[in-house]
N, C-alpha and C positions, 0 to 999 in steps of 0.2 A: 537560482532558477527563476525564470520568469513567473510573475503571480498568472498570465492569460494561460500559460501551456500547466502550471497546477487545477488553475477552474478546468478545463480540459478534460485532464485525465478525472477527479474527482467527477465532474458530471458523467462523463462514462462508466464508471465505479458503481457509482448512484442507478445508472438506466439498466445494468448489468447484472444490480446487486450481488456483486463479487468484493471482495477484500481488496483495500488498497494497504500495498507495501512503499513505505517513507522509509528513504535511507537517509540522513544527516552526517554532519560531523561526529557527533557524539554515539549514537544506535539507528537501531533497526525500528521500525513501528510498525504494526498493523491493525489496522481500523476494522475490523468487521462489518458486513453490512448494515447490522442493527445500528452500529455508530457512525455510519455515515451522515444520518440526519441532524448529528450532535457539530458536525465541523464548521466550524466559523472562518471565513476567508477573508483578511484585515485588511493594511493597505501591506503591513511590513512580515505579518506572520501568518501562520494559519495555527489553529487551536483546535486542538480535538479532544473532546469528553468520550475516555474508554473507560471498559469495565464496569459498566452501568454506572458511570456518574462517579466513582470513585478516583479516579486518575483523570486530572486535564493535562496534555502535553502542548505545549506553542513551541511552534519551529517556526524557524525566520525562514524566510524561501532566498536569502542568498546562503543560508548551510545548507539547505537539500541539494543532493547532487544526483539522486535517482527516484523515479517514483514507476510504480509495477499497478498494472490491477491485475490481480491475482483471481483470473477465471478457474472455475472447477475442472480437472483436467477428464476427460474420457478415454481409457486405453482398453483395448480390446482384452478380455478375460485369457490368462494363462501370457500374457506380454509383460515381460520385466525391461526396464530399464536399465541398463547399466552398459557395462562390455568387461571384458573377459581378458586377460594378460596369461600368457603362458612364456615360461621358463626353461629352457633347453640346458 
């Protein structure tokens, strides 16, 4: 993934304070917004201190192949999500 379209999305994340979701080769990641202040953007990876400083993870941005900010969702009370399959 290109490092411009990661600044990107992280700055949106950051203005948002919503959770950014990293997919990679290897897992899934998610940053909190307490630890978005903690990510470092390199020339070849990007570095994130999670967990309160406890876990650093560096992703190369040509393994990331998807990046999400994960806004808090609003659905109207008594509305589920899903759908329904019936059987004849």
């Amino acid at each position: 993934m290109d490092r411009k379209i990661v600044e990107q999305v992280v700055e949106e994340a950051r203005q948002e304070a919503a959770n950014l979701v990293i997919w990679d080769r290897r897992d899934t990641f998610t940053v909190e917004p307490d630890d978005l202040s903690e990510l470092e953007l390199a020339d070849e990876h990007l570095r994130a201190k999670m967990q309160d400083g406890r876990a650093t993870v560096y992703l190369e941005y040509g393994s990331i192949y998807k990046l999400v900010v994960e806004r808090e969702r609003k659905a109207r009370p008594g509305v589920r999500a899903g759908f329904g399959a019936g059987i004849d």
